[in-house]
VODRENBA-214631 format. One line per 3 residues: number of its first residue (from 1); for each residue x negated, y negated, z negated of N, C-alpha, C. Coordinates in steps of 0.2 Angstrom, whole numbers, plus 5000, padded with zeros to 4 digits. Layout:
// VODRENBA-214631
NUM) X,Y,Z,X,Y,Z,X,Y,Z | ...
***
This chain:
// VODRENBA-214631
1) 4996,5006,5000,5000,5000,5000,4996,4994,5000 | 4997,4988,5005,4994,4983,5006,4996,4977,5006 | 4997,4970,5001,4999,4968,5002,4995,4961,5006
4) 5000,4957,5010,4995,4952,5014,4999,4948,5013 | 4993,4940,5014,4997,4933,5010,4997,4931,5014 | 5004,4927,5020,5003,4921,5026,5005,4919,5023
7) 5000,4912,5021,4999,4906,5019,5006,4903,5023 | 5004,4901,5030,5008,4897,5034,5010,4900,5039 | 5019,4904,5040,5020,4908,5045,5019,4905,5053
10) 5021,4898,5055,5020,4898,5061,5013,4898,5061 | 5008,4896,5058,5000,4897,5060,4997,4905,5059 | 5000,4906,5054,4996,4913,5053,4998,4918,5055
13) 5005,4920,5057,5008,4924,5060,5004,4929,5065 | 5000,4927,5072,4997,4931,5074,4992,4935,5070 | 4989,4931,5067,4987,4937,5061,4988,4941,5058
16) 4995,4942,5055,5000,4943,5052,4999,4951,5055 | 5002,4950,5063,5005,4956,5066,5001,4959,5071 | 4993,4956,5070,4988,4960,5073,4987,4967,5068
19) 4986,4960,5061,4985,4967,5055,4989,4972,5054 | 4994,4970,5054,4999,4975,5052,4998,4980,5057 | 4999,4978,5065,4999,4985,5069,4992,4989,5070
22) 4988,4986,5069,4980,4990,5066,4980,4994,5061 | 4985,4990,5053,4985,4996,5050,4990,5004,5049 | 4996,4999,5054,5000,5005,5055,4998,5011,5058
25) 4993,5010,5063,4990,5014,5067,4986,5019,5063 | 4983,5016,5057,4980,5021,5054,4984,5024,5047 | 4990,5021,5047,4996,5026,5041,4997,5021,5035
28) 4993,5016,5037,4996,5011,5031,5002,5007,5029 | 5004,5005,5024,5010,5001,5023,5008,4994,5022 | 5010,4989,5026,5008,4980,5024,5015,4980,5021
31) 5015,4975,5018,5019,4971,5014,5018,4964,5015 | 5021,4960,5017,5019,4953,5018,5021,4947,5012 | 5020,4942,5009,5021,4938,5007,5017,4931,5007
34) 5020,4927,5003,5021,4919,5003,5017,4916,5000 | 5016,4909,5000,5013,4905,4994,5018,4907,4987 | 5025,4907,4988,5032,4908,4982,5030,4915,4978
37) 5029,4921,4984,5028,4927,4981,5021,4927,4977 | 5018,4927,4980,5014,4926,4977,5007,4924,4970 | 5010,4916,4971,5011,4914,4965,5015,4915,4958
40) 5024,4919,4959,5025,4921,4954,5028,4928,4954 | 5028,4930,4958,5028,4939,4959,5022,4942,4958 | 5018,4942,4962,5013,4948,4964,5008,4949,4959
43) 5007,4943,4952,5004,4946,4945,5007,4951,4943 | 5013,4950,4941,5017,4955,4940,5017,4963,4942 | 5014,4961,4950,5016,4968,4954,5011,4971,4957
46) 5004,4969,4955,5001,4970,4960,4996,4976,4958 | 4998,4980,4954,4995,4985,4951,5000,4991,4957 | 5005,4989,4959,5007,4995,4964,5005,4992,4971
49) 4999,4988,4973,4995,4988,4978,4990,4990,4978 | 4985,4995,4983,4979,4996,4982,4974,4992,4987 | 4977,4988,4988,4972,4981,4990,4977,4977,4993
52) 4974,4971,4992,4977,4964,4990,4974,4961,4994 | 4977,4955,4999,4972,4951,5007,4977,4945,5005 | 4971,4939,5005,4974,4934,5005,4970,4929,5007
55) 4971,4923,5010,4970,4918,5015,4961,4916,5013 | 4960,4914,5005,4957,4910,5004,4954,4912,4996 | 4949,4909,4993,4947,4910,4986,4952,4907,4981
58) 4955,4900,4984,4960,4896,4982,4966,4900,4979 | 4968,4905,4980,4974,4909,4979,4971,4915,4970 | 4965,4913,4970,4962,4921,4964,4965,4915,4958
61) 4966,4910,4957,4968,4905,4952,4976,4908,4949 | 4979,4912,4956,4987,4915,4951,4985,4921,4948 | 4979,4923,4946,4978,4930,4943,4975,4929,4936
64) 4977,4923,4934,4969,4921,4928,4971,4926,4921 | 4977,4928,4920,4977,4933,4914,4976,4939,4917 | 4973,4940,4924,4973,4946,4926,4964,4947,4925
67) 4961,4943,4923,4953,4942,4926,4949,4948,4922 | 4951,4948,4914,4949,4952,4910,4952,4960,4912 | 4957,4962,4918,4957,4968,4917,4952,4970,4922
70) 4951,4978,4921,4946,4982,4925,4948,4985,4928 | 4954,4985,4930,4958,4990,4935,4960,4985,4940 | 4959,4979,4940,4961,4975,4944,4961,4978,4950
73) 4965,4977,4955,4965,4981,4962,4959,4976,4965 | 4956,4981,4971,4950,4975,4976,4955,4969,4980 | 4953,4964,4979,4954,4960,4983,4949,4957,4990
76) 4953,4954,4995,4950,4956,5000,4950,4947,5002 | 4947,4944,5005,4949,4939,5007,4949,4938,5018 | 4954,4937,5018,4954,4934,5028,4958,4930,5028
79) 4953,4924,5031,4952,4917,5034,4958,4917,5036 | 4965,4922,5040,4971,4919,5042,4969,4913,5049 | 4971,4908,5049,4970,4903,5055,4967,4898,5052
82) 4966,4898,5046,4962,4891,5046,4956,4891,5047 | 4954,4893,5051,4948,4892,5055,4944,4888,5056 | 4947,4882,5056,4943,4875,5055,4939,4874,5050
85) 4939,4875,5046,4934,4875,5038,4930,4878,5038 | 4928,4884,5043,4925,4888,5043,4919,4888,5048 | 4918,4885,5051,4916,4884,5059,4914,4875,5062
88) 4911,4871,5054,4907,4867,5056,4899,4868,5055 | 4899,4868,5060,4892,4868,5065,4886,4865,5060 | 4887,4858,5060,4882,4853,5056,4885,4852,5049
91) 4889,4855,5048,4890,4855,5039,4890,4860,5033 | 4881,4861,5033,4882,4868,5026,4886,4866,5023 | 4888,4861,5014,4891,4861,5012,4900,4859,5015
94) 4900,4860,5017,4911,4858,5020,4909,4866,5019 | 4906,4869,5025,4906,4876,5026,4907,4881,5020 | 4902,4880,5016,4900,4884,5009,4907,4883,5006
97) 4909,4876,5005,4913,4874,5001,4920,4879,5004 | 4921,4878,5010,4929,4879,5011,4928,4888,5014 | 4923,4892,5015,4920,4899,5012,4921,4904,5007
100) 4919,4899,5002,4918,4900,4993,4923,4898,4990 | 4925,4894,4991,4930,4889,4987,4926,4886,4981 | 4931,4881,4978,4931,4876,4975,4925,4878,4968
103) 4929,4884,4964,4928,4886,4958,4920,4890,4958 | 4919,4894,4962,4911,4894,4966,4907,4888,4966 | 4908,4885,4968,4902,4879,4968,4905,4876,4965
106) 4907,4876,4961,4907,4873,4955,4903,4877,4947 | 4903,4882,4950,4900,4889,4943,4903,4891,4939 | 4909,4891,4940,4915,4894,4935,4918,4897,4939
109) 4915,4904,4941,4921,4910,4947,4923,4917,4942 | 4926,4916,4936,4927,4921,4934,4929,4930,4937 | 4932,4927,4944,4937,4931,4950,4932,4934,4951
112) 4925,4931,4956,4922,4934,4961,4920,4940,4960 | 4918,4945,4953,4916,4951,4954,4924,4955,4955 | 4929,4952,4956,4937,4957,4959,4937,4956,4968
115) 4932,4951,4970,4934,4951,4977,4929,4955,4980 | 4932,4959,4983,4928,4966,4987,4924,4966,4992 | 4927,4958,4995,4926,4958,5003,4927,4951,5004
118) 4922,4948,5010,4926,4942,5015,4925,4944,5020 | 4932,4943,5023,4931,4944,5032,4930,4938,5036 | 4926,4937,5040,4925,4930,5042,4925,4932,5050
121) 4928,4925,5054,4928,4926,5060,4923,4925,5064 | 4916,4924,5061,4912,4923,5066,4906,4923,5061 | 4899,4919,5064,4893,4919,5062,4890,4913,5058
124) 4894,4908,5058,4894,4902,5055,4895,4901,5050 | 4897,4905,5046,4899,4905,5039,4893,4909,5038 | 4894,4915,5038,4889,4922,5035,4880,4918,5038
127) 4879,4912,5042,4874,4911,5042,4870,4908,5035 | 4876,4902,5035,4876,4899,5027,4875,4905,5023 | 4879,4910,5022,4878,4913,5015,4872,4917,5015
130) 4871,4918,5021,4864,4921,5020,4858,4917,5018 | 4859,4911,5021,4852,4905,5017,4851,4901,5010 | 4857,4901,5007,4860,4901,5002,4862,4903,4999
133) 4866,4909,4999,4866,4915,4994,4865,4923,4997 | 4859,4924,4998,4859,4930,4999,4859,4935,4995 | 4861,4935,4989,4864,4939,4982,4868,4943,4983
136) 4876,4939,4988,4880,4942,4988,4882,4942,4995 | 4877,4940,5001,4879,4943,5006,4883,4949,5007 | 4881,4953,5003,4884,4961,5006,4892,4961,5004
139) 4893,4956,5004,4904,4954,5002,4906,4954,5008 | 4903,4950,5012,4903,4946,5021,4903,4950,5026 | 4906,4950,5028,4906,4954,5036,4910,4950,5040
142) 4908,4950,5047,4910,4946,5053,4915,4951,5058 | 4921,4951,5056,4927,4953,5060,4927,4951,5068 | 4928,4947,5068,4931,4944,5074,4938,4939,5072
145) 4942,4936,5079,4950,4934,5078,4953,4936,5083 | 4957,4939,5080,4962,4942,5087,4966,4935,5091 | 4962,4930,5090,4967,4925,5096,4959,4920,5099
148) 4954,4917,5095,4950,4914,5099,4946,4915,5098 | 4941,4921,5094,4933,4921,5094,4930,4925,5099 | 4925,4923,5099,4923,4925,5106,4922,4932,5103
151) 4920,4936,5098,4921,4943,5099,4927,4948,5101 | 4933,4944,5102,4936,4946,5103,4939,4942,5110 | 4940,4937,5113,4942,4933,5118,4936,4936,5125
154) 4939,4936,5129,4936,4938,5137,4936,4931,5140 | 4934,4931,5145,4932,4925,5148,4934,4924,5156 | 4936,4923,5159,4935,4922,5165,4931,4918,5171
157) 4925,4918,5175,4921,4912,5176,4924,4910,5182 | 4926,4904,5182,4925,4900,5189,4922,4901,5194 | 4924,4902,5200,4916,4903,5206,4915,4896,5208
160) 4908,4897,5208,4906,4890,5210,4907,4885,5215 | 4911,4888,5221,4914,4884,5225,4923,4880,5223 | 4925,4884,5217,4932,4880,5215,4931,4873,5212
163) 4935,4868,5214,4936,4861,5212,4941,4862,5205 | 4943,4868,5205,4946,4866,5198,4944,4866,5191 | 4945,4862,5187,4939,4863,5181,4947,4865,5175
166) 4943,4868,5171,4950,4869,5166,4947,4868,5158 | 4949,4865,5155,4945,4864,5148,4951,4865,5143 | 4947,4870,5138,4952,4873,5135,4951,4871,5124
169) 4957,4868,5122,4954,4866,5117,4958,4869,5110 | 4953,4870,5105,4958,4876,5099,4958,4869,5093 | 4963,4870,5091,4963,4862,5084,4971,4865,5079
172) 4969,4860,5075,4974,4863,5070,4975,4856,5064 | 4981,4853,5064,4982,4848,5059,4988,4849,5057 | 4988,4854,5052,4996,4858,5047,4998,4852,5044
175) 4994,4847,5044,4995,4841,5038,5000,4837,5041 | 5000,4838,5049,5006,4832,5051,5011,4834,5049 | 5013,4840,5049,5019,4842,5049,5019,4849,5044
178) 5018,4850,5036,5016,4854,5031,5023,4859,5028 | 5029,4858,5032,5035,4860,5032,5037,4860,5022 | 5034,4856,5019,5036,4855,5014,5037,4848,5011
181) 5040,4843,5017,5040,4837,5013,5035,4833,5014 | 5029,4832,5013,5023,4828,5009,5021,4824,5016 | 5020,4817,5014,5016,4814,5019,5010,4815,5019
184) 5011,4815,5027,5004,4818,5031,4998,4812,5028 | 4999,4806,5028,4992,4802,5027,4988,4805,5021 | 4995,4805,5015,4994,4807,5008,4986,4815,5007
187) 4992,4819,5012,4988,4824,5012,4979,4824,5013 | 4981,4821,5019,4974,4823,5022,4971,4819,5019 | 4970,4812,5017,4967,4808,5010,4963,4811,5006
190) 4969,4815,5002,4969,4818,4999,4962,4826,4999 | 4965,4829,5003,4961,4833,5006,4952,4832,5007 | 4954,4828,5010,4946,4823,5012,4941,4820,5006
193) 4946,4820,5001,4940,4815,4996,4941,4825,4992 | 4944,4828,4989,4943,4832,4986,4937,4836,4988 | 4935,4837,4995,4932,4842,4996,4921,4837,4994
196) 4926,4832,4999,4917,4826,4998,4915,4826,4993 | 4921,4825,4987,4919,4821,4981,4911,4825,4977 | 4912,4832,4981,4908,4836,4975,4900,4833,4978
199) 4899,4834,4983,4893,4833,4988,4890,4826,4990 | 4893,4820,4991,4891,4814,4995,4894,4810,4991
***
C-alpha cells in the first residue's frame, strides 16, 4: 500500500497517473491524497502504508509526534512538477534550499533519518548534494520526468534546409492563480523573501 501526495491536481496530475500506472503494473495499490488529507488524516493512518511519497521535505512537519517512533513507515520524497526550484543552473543555495528544505539548512531536521529516498528529476540537484553533502548522497537518485526531462523526452531535429524554427518553453507560476484565494503579489513576495532571507 502506497500512499501519494498531489500537492496541486491540475499541476501534478501527470505525475500522479504516470506513477500509479508504473505501480499498477508491478501489483501495487496508490492511494492518492491532498494537502487536507494529509495534514490531518494520514498521521493517524499512516501506519497502514508501507511507503509514503510526498511532494517536498516541507510536508515531514505534519508528522512531528510521529518523529520519535521507530516503526515510522520509509518515506520517499518526488519533486511532483515543481520543477522550477529544482533546476537553477547558477544557484547552489535556492537549489540546496528548495531540495532539502527549510528545516535542513537550518540544522533542525529531526525527520531526515525517516526519509528513505529523493527522487530527483535530473542532475542539477544531485550535483549540489554531491559538493555539499556527500554524507547523504546515497538518499538521491535521478529518475527522470515523465513530461520534460530529457531522460525521458525524445527529440526531434530539424533538417537544415527547413525555415521553420520552433521554440519550445516549460514555466510554472501556481501563484497567479493558487486555487485558494490568496493574492498572487502577496504570495510570491512572500515566497521570495522567505527563501533569500536565509542566504543574502
Amino acid at each position: 500500500n502506497i500512499y501519494f501526495h498531489i500537492d496541486e491536481l491540475a499541476r501534478d496530475a501527470v505525475v500522479a497517473s504516470a506513477l500509479k500506472k508504473e505501480l499498477e503494473s508491478r501489483g501495487h495499490k496508490l492511494t492518492y491524497g491532498n494537502r487536507l488529507s494529509t495534514s490531518r488524516l494520514l498521521e493517524k493512518f499512516i501506519f497502514s502504508f508501507d511507503v509514503v511519497i510526498i511532494p517536498r521535505p516541507l510536508f515531514m512537519g505534519t508528522f512531528k509526534s510521529l518523529n520519535k517512533n521507530k516503526k515510522f513507515p520509509p518515506i520517499v520524497i518526488l519533486y511532483t512538477e515543481s520543477v522550477g526550484g529544482q533546476v537553477c543552473l547558477k544557484d547552489d543555495k535556492l537549489t540546496l534550499f528548495t531540495t532539502l528544505g527549510e528545516s535542513f539548512m537550518e540544522g533542525d531536521c529531526p525527520y531526515f533519518k525517516h526519509i528513505a529516498a529523493f527522487l530527483l528529476w535530473g542532475d542539477t540537484a544531485l550535483n549540489r548534494i554531491k559538493k555539499y553533502y556527500p554524507d547523504i548522497v546515497d538518499k538521491f537518485t535521478v529518475v527522470g520526468h515523465p513530461r520534460h526531462d530529457e531522460k525521458c523526452a525524445s527529440f526531434t531535429m530539424l533538417k537544415a534546409e527547413s525555415q521553420r524554427i520552433r521554440i519550445g518553453f516549460i514555466t510554472r507560476q501556481p501563484n497567479l492563480n493558487d486555487f485558494a484565494g490568496r493574492k498572487p503579489i502577496d504570495t510570491i513576495i512572500y515566497s521570495s523573501l522567505k527563501v533569500y532571507r536565509y542566504y543574502y
